[in-house]
LUMGUKE-455380 format. One line per field, with one value per residue (C-alpha): residue in three letters; residue number from 1; x, y, z. Coordinates in pm, 1 decimal, padded with zeros to 6 digits. Layout:
<recs>
aa: Ala|...
i: NUM|...
east: X|...
north: Y|...
up: Z|...
</recs>
This chain:
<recs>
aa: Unk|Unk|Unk|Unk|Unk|Unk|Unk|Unk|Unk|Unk|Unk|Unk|Unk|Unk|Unk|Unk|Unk|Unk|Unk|Unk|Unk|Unk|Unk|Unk|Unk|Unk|Unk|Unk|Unk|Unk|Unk|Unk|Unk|Unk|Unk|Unk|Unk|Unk|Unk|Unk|Unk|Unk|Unk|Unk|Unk|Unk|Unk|Unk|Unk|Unk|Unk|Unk|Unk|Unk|Unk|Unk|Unk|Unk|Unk|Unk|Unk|Unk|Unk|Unk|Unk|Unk|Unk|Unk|Unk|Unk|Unk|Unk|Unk|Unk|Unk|Unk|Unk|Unk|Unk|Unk|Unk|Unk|Unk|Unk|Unk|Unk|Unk|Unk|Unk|Unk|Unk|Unk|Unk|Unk|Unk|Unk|Unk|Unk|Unk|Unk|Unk|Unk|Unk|Unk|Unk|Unk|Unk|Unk|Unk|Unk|Unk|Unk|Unk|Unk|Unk|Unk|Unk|Unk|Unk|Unk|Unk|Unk|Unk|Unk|Unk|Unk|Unk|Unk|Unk|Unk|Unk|Unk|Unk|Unk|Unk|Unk|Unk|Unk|Unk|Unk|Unk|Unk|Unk|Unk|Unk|Unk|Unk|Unk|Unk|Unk|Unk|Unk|Unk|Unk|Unk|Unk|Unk|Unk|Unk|Unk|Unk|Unk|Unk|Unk|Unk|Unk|Unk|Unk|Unk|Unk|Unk|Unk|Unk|Unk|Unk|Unk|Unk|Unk|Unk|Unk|Unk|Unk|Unk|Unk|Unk|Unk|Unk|Unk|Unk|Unk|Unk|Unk|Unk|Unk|Unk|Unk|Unk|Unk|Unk|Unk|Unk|Unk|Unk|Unk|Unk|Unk|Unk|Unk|Unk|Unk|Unk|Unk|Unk|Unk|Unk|Unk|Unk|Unk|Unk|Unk|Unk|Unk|Unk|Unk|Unk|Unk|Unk|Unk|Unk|Unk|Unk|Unk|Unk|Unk|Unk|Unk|Unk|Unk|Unk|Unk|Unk|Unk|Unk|Unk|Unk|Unk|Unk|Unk|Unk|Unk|Unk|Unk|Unk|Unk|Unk|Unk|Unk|Unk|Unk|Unk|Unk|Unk|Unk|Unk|Unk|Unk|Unk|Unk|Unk|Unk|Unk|Unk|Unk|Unk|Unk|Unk|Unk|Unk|Unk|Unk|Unk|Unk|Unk|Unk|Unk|Unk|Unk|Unk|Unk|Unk|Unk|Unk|Unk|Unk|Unk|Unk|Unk|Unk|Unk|Unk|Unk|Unk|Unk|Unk|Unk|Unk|Unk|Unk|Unk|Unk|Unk|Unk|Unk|Unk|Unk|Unk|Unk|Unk|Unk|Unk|Unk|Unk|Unk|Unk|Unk|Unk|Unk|Unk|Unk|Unk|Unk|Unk|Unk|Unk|Unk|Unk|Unk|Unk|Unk|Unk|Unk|Unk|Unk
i: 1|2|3|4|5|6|7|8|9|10|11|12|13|14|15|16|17|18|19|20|21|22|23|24|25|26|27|28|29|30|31|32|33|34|35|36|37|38|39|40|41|42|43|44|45|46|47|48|49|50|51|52|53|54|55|56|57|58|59|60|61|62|63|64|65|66|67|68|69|70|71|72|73|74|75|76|77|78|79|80|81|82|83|84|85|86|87|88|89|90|91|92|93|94|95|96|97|98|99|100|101|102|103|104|105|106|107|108|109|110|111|112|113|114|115|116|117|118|119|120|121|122|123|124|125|126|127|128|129|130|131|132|133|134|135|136|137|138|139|140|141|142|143|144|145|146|147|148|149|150|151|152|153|154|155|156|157|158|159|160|161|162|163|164|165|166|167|168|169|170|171|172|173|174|175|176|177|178|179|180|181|182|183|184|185|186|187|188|189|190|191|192|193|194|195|196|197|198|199|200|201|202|203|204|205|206|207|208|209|210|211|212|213|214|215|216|217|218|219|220|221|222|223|224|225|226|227|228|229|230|231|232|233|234|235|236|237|238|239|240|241|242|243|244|245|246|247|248|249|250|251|252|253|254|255|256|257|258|259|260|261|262|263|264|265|266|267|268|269|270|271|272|273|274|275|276|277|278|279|280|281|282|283|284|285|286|287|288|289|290|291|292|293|294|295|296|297|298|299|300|301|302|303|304|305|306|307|308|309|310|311|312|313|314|315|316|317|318|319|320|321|322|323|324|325|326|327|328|329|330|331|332|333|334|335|336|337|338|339|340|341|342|343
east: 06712.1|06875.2|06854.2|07005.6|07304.9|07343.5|07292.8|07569.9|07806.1|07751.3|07813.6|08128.3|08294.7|08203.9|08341.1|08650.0|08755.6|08547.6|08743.2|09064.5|08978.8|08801.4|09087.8|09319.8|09048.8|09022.2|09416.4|09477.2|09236.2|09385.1|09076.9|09242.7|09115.4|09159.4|09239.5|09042.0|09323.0|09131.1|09138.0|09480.6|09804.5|09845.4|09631.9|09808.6|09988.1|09624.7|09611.5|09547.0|09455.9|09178.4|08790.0|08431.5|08517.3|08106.2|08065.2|08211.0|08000.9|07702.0|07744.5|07811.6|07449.5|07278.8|07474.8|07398.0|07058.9|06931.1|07164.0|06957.1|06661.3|06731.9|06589.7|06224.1|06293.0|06046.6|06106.2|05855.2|05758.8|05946.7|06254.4|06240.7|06214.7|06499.3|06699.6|06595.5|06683.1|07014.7|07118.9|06961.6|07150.8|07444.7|07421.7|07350.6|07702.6|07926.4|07801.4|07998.3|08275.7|08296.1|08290.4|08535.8|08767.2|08689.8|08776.0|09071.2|08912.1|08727.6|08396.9|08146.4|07825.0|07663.7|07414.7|07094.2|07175.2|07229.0|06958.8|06730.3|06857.0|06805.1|06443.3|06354.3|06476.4|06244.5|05999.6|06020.6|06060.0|05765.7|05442.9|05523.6|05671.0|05332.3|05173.0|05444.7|05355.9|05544.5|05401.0|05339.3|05391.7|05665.9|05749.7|05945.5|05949.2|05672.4|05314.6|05418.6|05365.3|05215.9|05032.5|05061.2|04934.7|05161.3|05264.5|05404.2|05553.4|05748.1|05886.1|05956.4|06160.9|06361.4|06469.5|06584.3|06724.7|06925.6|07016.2|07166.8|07309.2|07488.4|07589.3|07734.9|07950.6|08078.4|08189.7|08357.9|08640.9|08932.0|09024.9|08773.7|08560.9|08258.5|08252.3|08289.3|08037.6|07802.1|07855.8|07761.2|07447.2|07318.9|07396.2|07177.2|06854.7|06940.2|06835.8|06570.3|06403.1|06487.5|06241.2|05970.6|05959.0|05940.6|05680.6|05501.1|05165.9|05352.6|05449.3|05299.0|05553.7|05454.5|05637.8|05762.9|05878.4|06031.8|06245.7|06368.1|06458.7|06669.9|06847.2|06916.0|07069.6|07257.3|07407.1|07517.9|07685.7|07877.5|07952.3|08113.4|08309.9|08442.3|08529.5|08677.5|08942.2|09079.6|08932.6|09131.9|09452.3|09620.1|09327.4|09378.2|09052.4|08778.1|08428.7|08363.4|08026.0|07899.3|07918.1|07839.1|07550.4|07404.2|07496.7|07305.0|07029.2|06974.5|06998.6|06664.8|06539.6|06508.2|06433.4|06107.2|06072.8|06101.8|05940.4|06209.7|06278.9|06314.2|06486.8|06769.6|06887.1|07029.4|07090.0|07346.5|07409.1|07815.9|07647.2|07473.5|07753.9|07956.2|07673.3|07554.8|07938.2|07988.6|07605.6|07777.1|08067.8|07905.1|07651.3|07907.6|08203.0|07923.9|07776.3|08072.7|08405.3|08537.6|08563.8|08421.3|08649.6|08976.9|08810.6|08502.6|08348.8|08441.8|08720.0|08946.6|08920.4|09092.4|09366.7|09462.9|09493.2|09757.4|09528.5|09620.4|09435.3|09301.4|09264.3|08997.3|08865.5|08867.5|08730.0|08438.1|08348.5|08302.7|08053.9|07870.5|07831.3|07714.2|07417.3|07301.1|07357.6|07056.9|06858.6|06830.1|06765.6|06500.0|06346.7|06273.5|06204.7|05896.0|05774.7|05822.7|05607.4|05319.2|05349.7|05496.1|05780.0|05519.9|05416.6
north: 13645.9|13600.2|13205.4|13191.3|13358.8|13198.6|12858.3|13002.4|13076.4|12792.1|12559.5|12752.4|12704.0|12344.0|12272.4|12437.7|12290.9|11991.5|11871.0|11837.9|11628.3|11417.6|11414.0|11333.9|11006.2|10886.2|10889.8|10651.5|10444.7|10416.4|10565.2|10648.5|10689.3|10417.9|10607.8|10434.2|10259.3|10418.1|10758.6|11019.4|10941.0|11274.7|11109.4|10852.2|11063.6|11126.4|10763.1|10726.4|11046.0|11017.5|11004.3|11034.7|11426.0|11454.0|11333.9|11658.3|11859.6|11678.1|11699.5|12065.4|12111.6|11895.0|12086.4|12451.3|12364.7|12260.7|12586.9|12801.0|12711.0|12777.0|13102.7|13223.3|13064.7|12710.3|12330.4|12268.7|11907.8|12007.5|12087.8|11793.8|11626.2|11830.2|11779.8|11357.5|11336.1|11480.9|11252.6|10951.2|10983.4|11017.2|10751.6|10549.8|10699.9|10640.6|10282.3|10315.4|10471.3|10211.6|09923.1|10080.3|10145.3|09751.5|09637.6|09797.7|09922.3|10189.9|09975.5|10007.1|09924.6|09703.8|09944.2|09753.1|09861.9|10202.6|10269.3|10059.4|10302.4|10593.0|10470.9|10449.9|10806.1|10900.9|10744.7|10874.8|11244.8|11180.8|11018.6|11205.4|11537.5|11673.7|11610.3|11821.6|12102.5|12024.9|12062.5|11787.0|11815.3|11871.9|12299.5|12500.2|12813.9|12979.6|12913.8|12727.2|12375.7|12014.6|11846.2|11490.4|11216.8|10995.3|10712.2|10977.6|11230.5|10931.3|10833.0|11206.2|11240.8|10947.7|11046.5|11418.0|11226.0|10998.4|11236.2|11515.4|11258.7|11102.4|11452.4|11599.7|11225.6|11226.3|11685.2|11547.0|11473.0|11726.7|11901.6|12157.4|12107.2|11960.4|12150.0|12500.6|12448.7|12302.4|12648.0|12871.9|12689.9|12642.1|12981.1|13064.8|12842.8|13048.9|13327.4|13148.0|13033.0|13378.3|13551.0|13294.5|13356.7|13718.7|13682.6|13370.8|13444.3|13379.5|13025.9|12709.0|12695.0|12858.9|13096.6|12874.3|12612.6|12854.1|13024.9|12692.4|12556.7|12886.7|12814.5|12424.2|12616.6|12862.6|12596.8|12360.9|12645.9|12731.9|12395.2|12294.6|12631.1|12547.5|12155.2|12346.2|12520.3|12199.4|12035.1|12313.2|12191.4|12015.7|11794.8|11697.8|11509.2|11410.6|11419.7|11106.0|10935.1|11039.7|11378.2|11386.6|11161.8|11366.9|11708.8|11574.4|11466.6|11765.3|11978.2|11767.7|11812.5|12197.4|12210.8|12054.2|12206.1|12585.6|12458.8|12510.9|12179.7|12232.6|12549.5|12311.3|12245.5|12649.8|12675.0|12372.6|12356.1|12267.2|11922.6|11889.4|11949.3|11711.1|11415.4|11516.9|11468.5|11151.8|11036.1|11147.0|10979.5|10658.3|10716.3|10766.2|10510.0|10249.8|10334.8|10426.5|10317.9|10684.5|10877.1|11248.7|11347.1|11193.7|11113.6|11205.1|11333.1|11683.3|11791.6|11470.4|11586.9|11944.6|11750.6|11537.6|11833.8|11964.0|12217.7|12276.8|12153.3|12499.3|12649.2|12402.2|12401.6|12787.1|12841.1|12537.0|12735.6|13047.4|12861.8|12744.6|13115.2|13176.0|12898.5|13005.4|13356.8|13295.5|13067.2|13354.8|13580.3|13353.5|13312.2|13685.3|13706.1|13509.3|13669.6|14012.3|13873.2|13752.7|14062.3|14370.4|14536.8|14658.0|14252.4
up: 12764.2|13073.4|13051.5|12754.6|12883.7|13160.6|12981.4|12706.1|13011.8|13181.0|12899.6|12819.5|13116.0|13188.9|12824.9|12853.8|13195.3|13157.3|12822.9|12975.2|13232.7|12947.5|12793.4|13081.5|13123.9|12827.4|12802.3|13115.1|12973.9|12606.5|12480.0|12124.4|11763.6|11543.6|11191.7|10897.7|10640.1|10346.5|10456.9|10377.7|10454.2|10635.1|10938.5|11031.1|11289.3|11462.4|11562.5|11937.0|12007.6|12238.7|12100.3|12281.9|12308.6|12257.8|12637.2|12692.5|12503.0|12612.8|12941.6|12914.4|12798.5|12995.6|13317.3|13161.6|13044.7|13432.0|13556.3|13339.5|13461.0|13823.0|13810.3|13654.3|13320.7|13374.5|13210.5|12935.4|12820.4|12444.6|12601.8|12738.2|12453.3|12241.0|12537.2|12507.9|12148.7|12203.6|12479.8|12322.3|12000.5|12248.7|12395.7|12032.8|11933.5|12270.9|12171.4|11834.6|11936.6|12262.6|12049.4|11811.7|12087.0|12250.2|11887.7|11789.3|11464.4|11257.1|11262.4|11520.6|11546.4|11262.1|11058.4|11149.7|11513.0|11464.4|11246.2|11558.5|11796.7|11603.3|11468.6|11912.0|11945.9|11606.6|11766.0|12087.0|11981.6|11734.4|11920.8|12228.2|12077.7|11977.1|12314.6|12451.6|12225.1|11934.2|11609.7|11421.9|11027.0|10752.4|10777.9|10544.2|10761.4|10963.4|10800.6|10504.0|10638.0|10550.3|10818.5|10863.6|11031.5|11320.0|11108.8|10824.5|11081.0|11247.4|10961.0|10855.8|11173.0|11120.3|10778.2|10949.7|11232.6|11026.5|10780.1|11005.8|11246.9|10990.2|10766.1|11095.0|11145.1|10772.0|10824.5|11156.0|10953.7|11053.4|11338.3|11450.9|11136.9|11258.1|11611.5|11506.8|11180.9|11496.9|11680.5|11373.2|11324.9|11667.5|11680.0|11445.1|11584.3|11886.7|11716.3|11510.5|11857.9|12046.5|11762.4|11811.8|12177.0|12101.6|11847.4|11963.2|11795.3|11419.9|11487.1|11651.2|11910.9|12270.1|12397.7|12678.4|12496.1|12154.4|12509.0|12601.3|12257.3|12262.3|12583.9|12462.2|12146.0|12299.9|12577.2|12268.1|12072.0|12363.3|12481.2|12127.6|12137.1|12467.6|12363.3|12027.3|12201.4|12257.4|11918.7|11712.0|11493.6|11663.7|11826.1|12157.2|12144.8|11885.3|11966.6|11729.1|11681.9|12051.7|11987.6|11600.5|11593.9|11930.2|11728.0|11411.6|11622.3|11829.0|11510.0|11361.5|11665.8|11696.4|11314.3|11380.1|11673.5|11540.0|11226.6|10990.2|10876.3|10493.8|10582.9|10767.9|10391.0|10394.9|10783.3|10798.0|10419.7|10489.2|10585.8|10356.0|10100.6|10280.0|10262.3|09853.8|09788.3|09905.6|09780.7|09421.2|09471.9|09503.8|09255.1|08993.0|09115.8|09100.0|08733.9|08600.2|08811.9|08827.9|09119.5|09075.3|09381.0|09480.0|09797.2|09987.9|10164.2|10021.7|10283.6|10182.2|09833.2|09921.2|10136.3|09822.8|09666.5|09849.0|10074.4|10454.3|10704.5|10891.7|10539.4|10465.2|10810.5|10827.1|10438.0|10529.9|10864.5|10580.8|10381.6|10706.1|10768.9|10489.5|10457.9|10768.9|10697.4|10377.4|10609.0|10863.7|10546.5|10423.5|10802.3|10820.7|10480.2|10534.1|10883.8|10699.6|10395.9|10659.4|10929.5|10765.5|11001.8|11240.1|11287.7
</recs>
């Protein structure tokens, strides 16, 4: 327990004093947001305001999450590899955003690349992930699992890594939306891994590794709290593709880890919101040439219609509570179910 706060303060403070100097960076070096021409009028004033925000939030972890374990609390071969997804996906978005920022444009890299890049990290995290102690199958919460051999499980990972990576890029949309929805739900794997270290004997995760999946959770939620006290309306900085693909893939990550990967659909539904309304926004625009929303993904569709900026941020952060709120119902729900209070 004591890891994980010291990881939480850690990452706190190196966001919060870290960002600005991020910021201050990235401003001498004209490091600023290119603003898509198809997206609302309203953010045209954003333009320029510096981007790659997630190096701060990554590098808040990564600093917290070797600070934590300078006391009893040891390195396990899955942290390791949580903590190598995260900074690989990273890395795959500073790419974007660097060659967004070299080209003057909203267009980074192609989508053959990106999906390489994430398909090495898949594979990474999946043929060496169960030799660290991961398990290896497709998990709805505790016990309720499918097994499955590498080949499947590979490309079962890339589909979650791909999938959150890019929900998380398409909710990172407005000021402070995608950060502080990151914080709820990394909040809530904190507590997700916290229980499985306390109860190791009801999940396939060690005890080891479910305490430092906690401490990689707790270090993210407070780094993207820190970076959101200066990603809050007004942004001084966005995190962009380096900090939402990283977020996404991080949040995969510790789903398979903690073996609530179908349960990710509750614990960050906000995203998936986000992703289904922009899926059916295609869908439809392409059968029939109407748009179900005015634009998508869903926040853009509130700003057309006339809604404030931190009302939508503030009334999306609500529903993120409340997905994760009924995937931490449903979590207990099941150990309950298999264990009885006195488990």
């Amino acid at each position: 327990m004591i890891a994980i706060l010291i990881g939480g303060m850690i990452a706190l403070l190196v966001a919060l004093v870290g960002t600005p100097l991020v910021i201050a960076y990235f401003r001498q070096h004209g490091f600023g947001q290119p603003i898509r021409e198809e997206g609302p009028e309203s953010h045209r004033s954003k333009a320029g305001t510096p981007t790659m925000g997630g190096t701060a939030i990554v590098l808040a972890t990564v600093i917290a999450y070797l600070g934590a374990h300078l006391g009893p609390a040891e390195v396990t071969p899955a942290g390791l590899i949580v903590m190598g997804t995260f900074v690989g996906m990273a890395l795959v978005g500073f790419a974007d955003d660097f060659i967004k920022l070299r080209m003057g444009r909203n267009l980074g890299l192609n989508k053959t690349t990106k999906f390489l890049g994430q398909a090495l990290i898949a594979a990474m995290f999946a043929f060496v992930g169960p030799a660290a102690g991961l398990p290896q199958n497709i998990s709805v919460v505790g016990g309720i699992e499918l097994e499955l051999p590498a080949w499947a499980f590979f490309l079962w990972v890339f589909l979650l890594l791909t999938g959150a990576s890019n929900a998380v890029n398409l909710t990172d949309g407005l000021d402070g939306l995608a950060a502080g929805s990151a914080a709820l739900v990394f909040g809530a794997y904190t507590l997700i891994a916290f229980w499985q270290f306390r109860n190791p004997f009801a999940y396939p995760l060690a005890a080891g590794e479910a305490l430092d999946v906690a401490i990689i959770s707790a270090s993210v939620l407070a780094a993207c709290a820190g970076f959101l006290w200066h990603n809050a309306p007004p942004a001084r900085i966005f995190m962009g593709d380096t900090g939402s693909l990283a977020l996404g893939g991080l949040l995969a990550a510790v789903a398979v880890a903690t073996n609530t990967q179908v349960l990710l659909v509750l614990i960050g539904g906000l995203f998936v919101i986000e992703t289904v309304s922009v899926i059916v926004q295609v869908a439809v625009f392409r059968t029939t040439g109407k748009r179900v929303f005015r634009m998508a993904p869903l926040h853009h569709h509130f700003e057309l219609l006339g809604w404030q900026e931190t009302t939508i941020i503030v009334r999306f952060w609500i529903i993120a509570g409340m997905g994760l709120a009924l995937g931490l119902g449903v979590f207990y729900a099941e150990y309950l179910q298999r264990f009885g209070l006195l488990g």
